[in-house]
C-alpha positions as CSV (number, residue, x, y, z in Angstrom):
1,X,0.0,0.0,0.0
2,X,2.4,2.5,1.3
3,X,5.7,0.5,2.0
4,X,7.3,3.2,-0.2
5,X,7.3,6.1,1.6
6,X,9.8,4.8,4.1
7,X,12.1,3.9,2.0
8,X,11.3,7.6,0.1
9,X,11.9,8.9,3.7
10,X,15.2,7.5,4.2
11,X,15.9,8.3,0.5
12,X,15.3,12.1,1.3
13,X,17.2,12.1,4.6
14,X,20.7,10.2,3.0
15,X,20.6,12.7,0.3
16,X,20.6,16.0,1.9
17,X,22.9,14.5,4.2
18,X,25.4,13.4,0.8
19,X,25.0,17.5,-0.3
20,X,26.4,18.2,3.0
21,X,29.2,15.6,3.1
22,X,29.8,16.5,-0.5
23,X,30.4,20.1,-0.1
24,X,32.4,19.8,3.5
25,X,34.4,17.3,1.6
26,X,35.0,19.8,-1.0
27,X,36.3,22.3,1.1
28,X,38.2,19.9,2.3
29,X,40.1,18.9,-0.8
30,X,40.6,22.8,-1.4
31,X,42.4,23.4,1.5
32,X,44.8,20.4,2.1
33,X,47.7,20.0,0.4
34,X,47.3,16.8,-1.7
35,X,50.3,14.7,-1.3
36,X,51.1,12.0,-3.5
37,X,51.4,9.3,-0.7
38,X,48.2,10.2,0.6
39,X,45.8,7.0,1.1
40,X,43.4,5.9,-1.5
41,X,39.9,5.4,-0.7
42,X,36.3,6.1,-1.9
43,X,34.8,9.3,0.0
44,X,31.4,9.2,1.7
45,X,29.8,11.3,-0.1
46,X,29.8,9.0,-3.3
47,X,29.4,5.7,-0.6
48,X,26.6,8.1,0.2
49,X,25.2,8.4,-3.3
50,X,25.1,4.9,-3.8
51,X,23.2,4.0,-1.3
52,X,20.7,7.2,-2.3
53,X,20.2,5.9,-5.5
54,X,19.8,2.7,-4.1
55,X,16.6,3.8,-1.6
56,X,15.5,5.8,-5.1
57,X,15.4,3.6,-7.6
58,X,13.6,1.0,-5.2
59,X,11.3,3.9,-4.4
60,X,10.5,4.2,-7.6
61,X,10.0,0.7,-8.8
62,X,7.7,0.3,-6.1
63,X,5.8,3.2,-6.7
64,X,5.3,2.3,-10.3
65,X,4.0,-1.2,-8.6
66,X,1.4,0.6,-6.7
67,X,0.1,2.9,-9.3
68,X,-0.3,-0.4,-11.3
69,X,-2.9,-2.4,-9.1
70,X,-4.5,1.2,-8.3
71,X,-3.5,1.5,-4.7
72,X,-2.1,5.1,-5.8
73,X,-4.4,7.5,-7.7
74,X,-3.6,10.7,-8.6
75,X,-6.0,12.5,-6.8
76,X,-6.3,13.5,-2.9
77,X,-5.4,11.5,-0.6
78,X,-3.4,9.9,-3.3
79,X,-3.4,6.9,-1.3
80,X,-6.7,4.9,-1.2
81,X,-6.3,2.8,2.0
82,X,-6.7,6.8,3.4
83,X,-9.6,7.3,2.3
84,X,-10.8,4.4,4.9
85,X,-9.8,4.4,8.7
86,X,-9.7,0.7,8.8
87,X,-7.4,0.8,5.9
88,X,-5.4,3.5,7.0
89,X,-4.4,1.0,10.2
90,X,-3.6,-1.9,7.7
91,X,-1.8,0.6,5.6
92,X,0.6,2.1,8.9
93,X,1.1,-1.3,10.4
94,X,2.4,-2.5,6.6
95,X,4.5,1.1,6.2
96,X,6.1,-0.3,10.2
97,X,6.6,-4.0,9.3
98,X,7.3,-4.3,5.2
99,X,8.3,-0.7,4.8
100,X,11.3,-0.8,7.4
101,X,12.2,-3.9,6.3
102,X,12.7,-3.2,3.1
103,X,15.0,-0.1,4.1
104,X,17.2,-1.5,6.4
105,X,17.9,-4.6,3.9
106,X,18.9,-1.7,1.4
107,X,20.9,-0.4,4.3
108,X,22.3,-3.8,4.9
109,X,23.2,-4.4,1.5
110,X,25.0,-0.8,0.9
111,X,26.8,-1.4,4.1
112,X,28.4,-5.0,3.1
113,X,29.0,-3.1,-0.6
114,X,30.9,-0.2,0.9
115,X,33.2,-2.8,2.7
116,X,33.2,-5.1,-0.2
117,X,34.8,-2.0,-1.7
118,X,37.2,-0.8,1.0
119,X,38.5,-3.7,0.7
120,X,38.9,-3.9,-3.1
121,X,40.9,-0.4,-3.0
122,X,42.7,-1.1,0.1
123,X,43.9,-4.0,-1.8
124,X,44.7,-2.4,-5.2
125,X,46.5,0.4,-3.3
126,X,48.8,-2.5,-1.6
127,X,49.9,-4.2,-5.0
128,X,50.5,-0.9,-6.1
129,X,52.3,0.1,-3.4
130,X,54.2,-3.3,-3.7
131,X,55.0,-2.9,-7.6
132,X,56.5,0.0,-7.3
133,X,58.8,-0.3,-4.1
């Protein structure tokens, strides 16, 4: 019915946080001095945008899903389990079961993908590092 809009939530949340990260890590860059033995690694802000367009593009797909058996009209309330109390309950208790499930699996997933690739760059950097000393 609704399990969207907690992922969309999250969605909106990670990527006003990215913007911030993005343009701290920006003023960042411009003020260090950029050495060339500096370590390697993938900022947050782009770990950041993964994971946004992640919670986005599953936002969307569902979204699509719902419009498709009708359970989102394009008129108010939008939703039609609002336009029913008894629905509405059926429609919060799914948004706080399926809804935050779904999320923190994205989460989950992101989380083992930004270690997966730590690991990949920490590794690359070592051969590197090993090839040419």
């Amino acid at each position: 019915m609704a399990c969207f809009l907690v992922s969309a939530a999250e969605a909106v949340v990670v990527t006003a946080v990215e913007k911030v990260i993005e343009k701290k890590e920006m003023a960042d860059t411009a003020t260090e001095n950029v050495s060339s033995e500096q370590e390697i690694k993938i900022p947050l802000s782009r770990k950041l945008k993964w994971l946004s367009n992640m919670l986005w593009g599953g936002v969307v797909l569902l979204m699509f899903e719902h419009i498709w058996h009708g359970e989102v009209v394009p008129w108010f309330p939008f939703l039609t389990a609002m336009s029913d109390p008894s629905e509405a309950a059926v429609m919060f208790n799914e948004m706080a079961t399926v809804g935050v499930c779904m999320a923190l699996l994205i989460s989950a997933v992101w989380f083992i993908m930004c270690k997966a690739a730590d690991s990949i760059v920490s590794r690359k950097a070592a051969e590197t590092k090993t090839q040419e000393g």
